[in-house]
C-alpha positions as CSV (number, residue, x, y, z in Angstrom):
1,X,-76.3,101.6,32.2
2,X,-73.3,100.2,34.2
3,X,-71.3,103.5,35.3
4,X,-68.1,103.2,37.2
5,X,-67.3,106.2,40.0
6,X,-64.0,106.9,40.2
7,X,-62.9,108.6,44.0
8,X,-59.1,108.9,45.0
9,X,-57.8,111.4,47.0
10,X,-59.9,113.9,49.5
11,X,-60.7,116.7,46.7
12,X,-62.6,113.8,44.9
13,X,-65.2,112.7,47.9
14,X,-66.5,116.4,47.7
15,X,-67.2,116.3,44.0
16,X,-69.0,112.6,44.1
17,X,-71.2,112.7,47.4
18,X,-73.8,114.6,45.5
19,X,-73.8,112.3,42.3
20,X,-74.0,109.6,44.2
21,X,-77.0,111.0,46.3
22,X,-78.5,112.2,42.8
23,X,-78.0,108.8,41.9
24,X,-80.1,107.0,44.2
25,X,-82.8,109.3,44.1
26,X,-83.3,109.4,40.7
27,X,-83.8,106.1,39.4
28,X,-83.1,102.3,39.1
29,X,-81.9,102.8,35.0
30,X,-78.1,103.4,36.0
31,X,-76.2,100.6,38.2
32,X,-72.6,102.7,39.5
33,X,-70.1,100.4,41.5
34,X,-68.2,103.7,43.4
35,X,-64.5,102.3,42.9
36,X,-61.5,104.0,45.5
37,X,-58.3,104.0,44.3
38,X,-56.5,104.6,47.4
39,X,-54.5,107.3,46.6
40,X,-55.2,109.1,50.0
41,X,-55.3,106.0,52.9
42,X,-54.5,108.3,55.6
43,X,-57.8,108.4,57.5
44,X,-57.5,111.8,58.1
45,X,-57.4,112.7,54.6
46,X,-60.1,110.3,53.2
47,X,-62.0,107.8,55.6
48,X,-63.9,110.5,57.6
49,X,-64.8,112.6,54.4
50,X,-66.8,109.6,53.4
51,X,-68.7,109.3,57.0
52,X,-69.1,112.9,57.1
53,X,-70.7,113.3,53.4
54,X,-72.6,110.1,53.7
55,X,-70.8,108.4,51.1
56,X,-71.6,104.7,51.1
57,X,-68.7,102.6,51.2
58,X,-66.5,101.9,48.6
59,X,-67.7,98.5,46.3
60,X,-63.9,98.4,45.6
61,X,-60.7,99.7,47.1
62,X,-57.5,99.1,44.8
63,X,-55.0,100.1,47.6
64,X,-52.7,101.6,45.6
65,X,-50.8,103.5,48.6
66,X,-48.2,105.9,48.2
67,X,-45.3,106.2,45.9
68,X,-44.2,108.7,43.3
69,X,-46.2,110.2,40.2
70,X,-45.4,107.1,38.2
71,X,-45.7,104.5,40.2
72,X,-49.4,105.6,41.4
73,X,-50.3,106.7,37.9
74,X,-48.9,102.5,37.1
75,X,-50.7,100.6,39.6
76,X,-53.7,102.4,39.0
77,X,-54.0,102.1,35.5
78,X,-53.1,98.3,36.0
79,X,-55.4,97.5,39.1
80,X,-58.5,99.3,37.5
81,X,-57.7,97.8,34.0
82,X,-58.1,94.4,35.7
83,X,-61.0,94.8,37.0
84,X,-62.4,95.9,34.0
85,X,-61.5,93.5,32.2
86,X,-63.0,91.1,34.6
87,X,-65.8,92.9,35.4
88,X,-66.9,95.9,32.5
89,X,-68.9,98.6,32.8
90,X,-70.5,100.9,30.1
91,X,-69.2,104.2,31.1
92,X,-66.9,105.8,33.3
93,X,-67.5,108.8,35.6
94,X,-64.1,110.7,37.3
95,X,-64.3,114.3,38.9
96,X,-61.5,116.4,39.4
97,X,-57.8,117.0,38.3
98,X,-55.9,114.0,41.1
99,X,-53.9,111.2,39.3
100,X,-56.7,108.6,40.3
101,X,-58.5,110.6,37.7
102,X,-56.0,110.5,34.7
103,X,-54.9,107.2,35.0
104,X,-58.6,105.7,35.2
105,X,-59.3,107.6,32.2
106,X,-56.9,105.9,30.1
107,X,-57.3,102.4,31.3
108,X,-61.3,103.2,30.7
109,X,-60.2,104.4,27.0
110,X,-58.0,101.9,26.0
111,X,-60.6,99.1,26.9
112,X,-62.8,101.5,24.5
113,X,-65.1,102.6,27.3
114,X,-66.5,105.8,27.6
115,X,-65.1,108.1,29.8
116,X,-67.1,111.3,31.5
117,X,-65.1,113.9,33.3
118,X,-66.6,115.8,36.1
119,X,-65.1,119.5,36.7
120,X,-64.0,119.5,32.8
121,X,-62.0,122.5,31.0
122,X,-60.2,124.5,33.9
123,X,-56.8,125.1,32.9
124,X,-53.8,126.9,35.0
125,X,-51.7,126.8,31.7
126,X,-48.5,126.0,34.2
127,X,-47.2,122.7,33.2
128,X,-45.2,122.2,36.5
129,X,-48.2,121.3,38.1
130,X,-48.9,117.7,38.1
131,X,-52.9,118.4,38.1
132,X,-52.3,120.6,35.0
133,X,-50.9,117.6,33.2
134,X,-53.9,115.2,34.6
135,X,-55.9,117.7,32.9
136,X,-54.5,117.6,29.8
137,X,-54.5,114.2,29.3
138,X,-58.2,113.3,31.1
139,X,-60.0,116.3,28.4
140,X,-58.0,115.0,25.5
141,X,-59.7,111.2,25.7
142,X,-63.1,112.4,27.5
143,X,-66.6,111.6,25.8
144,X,-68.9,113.6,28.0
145,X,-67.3,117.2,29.1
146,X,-69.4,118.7,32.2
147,X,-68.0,122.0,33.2
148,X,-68.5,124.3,36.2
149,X,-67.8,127.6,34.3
150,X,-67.7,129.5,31.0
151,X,-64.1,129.7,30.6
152,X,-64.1,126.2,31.3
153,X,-66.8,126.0,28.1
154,X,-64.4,127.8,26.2
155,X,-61.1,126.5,26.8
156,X,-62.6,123.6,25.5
157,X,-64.1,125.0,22.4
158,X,-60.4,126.7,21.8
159,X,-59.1,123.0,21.8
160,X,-61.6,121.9,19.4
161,X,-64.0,119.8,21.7
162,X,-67.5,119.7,20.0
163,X,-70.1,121.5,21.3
164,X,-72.4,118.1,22.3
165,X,-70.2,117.2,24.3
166,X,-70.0,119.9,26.0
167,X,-72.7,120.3,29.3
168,X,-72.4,123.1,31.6
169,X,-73.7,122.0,35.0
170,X,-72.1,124.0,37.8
171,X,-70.3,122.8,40.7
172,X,-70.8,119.5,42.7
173,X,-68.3,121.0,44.9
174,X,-71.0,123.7,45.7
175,X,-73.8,121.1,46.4
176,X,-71.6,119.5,48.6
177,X,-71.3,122.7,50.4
178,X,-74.6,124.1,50.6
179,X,-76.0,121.0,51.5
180,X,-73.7,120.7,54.6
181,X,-73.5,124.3,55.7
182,X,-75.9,123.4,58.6
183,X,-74.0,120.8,59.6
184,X,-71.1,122.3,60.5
185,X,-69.3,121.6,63.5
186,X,-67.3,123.5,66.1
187,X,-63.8,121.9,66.4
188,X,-61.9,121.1,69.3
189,X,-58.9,124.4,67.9
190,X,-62.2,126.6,68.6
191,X,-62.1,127.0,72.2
192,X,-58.3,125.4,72.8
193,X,-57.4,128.8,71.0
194,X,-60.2,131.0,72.5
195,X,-61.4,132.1,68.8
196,X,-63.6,134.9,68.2
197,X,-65.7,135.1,65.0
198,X,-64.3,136.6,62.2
199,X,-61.6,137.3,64.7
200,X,-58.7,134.8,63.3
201,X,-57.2,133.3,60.2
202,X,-57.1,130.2,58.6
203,X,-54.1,129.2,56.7
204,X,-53.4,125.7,54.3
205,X,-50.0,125.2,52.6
206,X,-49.3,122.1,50.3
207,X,-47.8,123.2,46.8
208,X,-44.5,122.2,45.9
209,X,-44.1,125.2,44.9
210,X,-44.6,126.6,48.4
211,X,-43.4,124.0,50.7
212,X,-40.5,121.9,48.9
213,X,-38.4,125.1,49.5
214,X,-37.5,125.4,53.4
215,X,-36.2,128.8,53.2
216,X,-39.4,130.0,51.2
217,X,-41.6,128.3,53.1
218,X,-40.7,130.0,56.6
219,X,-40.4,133.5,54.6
220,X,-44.1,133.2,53.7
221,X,-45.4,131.9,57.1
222,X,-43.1,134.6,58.5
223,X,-44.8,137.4,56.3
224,X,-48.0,136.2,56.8
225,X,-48.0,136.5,60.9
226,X,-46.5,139.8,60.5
227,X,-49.4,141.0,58.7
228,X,-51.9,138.9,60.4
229,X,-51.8,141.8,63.2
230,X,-51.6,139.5,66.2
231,X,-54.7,137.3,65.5
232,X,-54.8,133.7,65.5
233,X,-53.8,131.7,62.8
234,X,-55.2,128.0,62.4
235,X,-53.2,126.3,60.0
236,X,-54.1,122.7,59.8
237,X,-50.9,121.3,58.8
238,X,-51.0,119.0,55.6
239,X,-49.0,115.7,56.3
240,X,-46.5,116.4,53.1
241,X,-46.1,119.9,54.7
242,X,-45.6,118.5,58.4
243,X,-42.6,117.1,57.7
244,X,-41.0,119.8,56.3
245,X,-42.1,122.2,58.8
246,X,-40.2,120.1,61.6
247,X,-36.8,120.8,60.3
248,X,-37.8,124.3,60.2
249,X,-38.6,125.2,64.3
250,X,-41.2,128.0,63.0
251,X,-42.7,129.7,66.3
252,X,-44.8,132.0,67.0
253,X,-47.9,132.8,69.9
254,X,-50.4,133.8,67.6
255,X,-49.2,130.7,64.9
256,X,-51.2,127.2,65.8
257,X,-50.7,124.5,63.9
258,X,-53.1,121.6,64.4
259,X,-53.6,118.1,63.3
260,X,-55.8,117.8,59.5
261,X,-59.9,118.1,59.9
262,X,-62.7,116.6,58.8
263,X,-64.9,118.2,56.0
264,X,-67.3,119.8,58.8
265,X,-64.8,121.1,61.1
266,X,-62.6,123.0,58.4
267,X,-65.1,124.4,56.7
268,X,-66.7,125.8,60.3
269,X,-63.7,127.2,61.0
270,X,-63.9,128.9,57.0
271,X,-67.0,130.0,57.4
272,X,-66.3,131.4,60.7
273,X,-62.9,133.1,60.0
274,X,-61.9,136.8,58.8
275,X,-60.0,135.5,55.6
276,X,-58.3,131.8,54.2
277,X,-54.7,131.9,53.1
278,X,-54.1,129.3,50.9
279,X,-52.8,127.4,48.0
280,X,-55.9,125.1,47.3
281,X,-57.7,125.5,44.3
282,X,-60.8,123.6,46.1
283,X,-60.6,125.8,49.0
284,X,-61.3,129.3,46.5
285,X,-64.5,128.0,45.4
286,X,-66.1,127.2,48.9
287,X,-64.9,130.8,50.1
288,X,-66.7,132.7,47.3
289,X,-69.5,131.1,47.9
290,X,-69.6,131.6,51.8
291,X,-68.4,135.1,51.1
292,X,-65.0,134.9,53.1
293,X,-62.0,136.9,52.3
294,X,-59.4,134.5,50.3
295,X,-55.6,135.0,49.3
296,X,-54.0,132.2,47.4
297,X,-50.5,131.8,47.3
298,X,-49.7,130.5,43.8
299,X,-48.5,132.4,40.2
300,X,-51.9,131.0,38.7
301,X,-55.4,129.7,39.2
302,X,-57.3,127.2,37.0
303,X,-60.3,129.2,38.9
304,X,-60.5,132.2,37.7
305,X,-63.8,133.0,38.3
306,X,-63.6,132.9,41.9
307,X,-61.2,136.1,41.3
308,X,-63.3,137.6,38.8
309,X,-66.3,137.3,40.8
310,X,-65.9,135.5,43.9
311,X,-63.9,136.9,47.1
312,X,-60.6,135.6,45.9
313,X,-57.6,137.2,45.2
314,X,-54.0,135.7,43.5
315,X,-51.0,137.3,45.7
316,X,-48.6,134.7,43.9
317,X,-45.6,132.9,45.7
318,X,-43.4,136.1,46.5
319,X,-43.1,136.2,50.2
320,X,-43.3,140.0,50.0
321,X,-46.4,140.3,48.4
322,X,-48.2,139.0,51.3
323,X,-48.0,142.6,53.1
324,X,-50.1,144.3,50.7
325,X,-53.4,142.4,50.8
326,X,-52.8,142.3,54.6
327,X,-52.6,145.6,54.9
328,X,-56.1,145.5,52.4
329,X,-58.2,143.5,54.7
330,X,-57.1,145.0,57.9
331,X,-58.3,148.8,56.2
332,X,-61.9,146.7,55.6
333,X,-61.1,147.3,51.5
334,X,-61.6,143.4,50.7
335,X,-64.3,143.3,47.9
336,X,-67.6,141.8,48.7
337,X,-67.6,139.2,45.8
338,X,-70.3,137.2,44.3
339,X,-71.4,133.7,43.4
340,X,-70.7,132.3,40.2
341,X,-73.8,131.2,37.6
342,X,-75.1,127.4,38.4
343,X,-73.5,127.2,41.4
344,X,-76.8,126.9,43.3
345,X,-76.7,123.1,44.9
346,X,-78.3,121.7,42.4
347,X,-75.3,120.5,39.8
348,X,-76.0,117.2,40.8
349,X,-79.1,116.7,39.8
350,X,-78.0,118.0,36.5
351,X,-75.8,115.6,35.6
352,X,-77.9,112.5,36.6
353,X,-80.8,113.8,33.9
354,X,-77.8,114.3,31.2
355,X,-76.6,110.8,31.9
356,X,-79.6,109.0,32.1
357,X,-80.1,110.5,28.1
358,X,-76.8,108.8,26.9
């Protein structure tokens, strides 16, 4: 079997570095050329994720670069279609919901290839999300569904996906995560803001819906150092978010805003922290499993088991709905959570024995 890997932006190298591990290990019957798009070629946000994780280097880069849905979503479809056609493969692996993964997808169908989606079935149901619609499209062509949860199984069903192709797996995200735990590593904000464990916050902010608005966006940061009680906040400051902040002159002692980290570094400073405000998706699932307190700032989640189960909670977008989960953790009323079925490391593994069957 000749398998193509698709990787584009940072979510992406999480979900592939154990597949590609499982790969090697298991045996010489599948050939996989790891293929990067270049949606993320900012350094921060993709080149040290792949020396971190131990991800080999790229066999191909298509440099795509920045530019608008379209444009990326274009130059994707026609760099990777190229190469196909010049060089084919059997099948064709992508993980995730990034625009890398949709428009691989289709080149990959059109040249009658078969395509296998990794992190299949989640749904938001909010169509102004631009990962919403890369789902939509990615499930709709797939061949081989593998799912990290039973509402994932059955939103699938509901849409009329057969059974066989259905493979519940877990989480590669999880392996990732469990396998790197010990590796964590202190960063540099640690000590240059004299952090104490479980004694500070860590805060992410990318959605549109949370950042395009200026007005919004300093409500929200406002509320959430009100209730943050006077301990620090580490909010490593995504790039499309750092230039909207600047216009905005947002100050205050306990508010530190650093530069983007590497895989090891954030997730120390998770792991260490008293809670996570965020609007990642990604970022939910880690937290459950490492048992941290997590609000996320959005109307929706296409996770919802890390509310159900895990330690997450949905406050929404509503600057004043920050208060009252504030005022929750602070009384020590957070619930404990627990860790969702399959998500045990070993999702990886999973999917190499499925594949080597087809």
């Amino acid at each position: 079997m000749k398998l193509d890997i698709i990787a584009g932006a940072r979510p992406n190298f999480m979900k592939i570095a154990p597949i590609i591990e499982a790969l090697e290990k298991a045996s010489d019957q599948i050939q996989y050329r790891l293929i990067h798009t270049g949606q993320h070629y900012d350094k921060k946000m993709s080149g040290n994720f792949f020396e971190q994780l131990g991800i080999p280097e790229p066999d191909i880069n298509l440099e795509v670069g920045s530019g608008t849905q379209a444009q990326q979503t274009g130059r994707i479809m026609e760099r990777y279609e190229a190469l196909l056609l010049k060089e084919p493969c059997d099948w064709m692996l992508c993980v995730g919901d990034v625009t890398s993964t949709m428009a691989c997808s289709i080149a990959a169908k059109k040249l009658k290839l078969g395509v296998i989606h990794v992190e299949e079935g989640i749904r938001s149901n909010d169509l102004t999300m631009p990962e919403e619609i890369n789902r939509i499209v990615t499930d709709s062509i797939t061949d081989i569904f593998y799912t990290t949860s039973e509402v994932a199984n059955e939103n699938l069903r509901k849409l009329g996906h057969e059974e066989s192709k259905i493979r519940y797996v877990g989480n590669t995200m999880i392996d990732t995560l469990l396998k790197n735990m010990p590796r964590f590593i202190r960063p540099a904000a640690w000590d240059d803001h004299d952090l104490k464990e479980k004694g500070y916050f860590v805060m992410t902010l990318h959605r549109p819906a949370n950042v395009d608005k200026e007005t919004k966006l300093k409500k929200l940061i406002d509320e959430i150092v009100e209730g943050s009680n006077g301990m620090p906040i580490i909010f490593p400051v995504h790039p499309r978010t750092a230039k909207i902040l600047k216009s905005l002159g947002i100050k205050a002692e306990n508010l530190h805003m650093i530069e983007p980290l590497g895989y090891l570094e954030f997730n120390y400073l998770v792991q260490h922290s008293f809670a996570v405000v965020t609007d990642s998706g990604g970022i939910t699932e880690e937290t459950t499993v490492m048992k941290v307190p997590c609000m996320t700032l959005r109307d929706n989640t296409e996770r919802p088991e890390t509310i159900t189960i895990g330690t997450n909670e949905l406050v929404g977008t509503n600057p004043q709905n920050v208060a009252p989960y504030m005022n929750k953790l602070h009384k020590g009323e957070w619930k404990i959570g627990d860790i969702p079925y399959l998500w045990d490391g070993k999702t990886a593994v999973r999917i190499v024995d499925d594949l080597l069957t087809l």
